[in-house]
N, C-alpha and C positions, 0 to 999 in steps of 0.2 A: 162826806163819806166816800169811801173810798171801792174800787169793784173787789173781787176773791183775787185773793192772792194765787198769782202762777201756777204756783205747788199745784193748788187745789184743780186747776182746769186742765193741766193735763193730767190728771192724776185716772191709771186702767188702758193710758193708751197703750203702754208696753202690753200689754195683754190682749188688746187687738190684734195688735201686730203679732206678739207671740200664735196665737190662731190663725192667722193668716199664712206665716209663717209652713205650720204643721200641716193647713190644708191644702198649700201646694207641694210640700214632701210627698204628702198621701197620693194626690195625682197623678205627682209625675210617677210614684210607683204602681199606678195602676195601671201607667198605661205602659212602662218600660215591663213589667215582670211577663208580661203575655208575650212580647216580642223575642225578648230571652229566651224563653221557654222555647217559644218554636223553632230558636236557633238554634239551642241544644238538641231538641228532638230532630230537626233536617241534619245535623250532623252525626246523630246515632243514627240516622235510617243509611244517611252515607255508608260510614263505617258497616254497619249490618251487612249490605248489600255489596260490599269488598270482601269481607270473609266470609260471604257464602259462595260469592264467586270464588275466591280460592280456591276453598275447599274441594266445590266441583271439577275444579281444573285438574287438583290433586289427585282428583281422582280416575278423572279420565285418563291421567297419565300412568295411571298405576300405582304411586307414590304411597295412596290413602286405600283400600279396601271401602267396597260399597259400591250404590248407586249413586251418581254424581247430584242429582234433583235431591233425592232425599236427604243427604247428607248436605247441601244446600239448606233445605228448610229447615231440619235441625240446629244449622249456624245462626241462621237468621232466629231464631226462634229464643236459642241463646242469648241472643245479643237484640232479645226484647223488640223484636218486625215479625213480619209476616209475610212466605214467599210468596210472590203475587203470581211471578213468571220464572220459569227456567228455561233455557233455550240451548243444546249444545250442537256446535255444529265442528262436528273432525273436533280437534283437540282445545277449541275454544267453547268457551260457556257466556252467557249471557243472562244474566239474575237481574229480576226488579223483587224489593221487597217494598211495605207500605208500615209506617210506623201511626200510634193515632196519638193526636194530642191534642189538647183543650177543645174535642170534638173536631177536628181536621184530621183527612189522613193525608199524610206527607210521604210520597212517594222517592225512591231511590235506585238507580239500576248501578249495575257495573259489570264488567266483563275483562275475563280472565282467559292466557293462556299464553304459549312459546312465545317466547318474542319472534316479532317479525310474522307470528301468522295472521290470515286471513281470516273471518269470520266475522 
């Protein structure tokens, strides 16, 4: 007598494998989409924190109508952050704003004004 023929012994390993397969798809997405994430939120806290300084700048200049801080927060606020700091000194400004994601908050400053000033 003879043992099981081949067929039969590997027969379900594709389907191991296929599971094995899936269950490191799933991990590696668990553990890349959190990293993602935070890279697109440090780069929208970036950006935030660049056109709230603008703004202020623009305004200190005259350009924009307003108060330079609050027309700051407004920006940031648009552009989904939260001004933390404003700072102007003579014709430069100085903004941090704070963005929150997956429970962190990600912080971002920037600062705005003529070229070549001091501040």
């Amino acid at each position: 007598m003879r043992g099981p023929a081949i067929d039969q012994v590997d027969r379900g390993a594709a389907s191991v494998l296929a599971v094995g397969i899936v269950g490191a798809v799933v991990a590696l997405t668990a553990m890349v989409v959190p990293v993602a994430t935070t890279f697109v939120s440090s780069q929208r806290a970036a950006n935030a924190a660049d056109a709230a300084a603008l703004a202020a700048a623009d305004t200190i200049s005259g350009r924009v109508p307003g108060v330079p801080c609050e027309l700051a927060a407004h920006v940031a606020a648009r552009n989904g952050a939260v001004l933390s700091s404003c700072e102007a000194d003579g014709p430069v400004v100085v903004v941090a704003v704070a963005v929150s994601s997956l429970g962190m908050q990600l912080t971002a400053s920037a600062r705005a004004g003529p070229p070549g000033s001091a501040g």
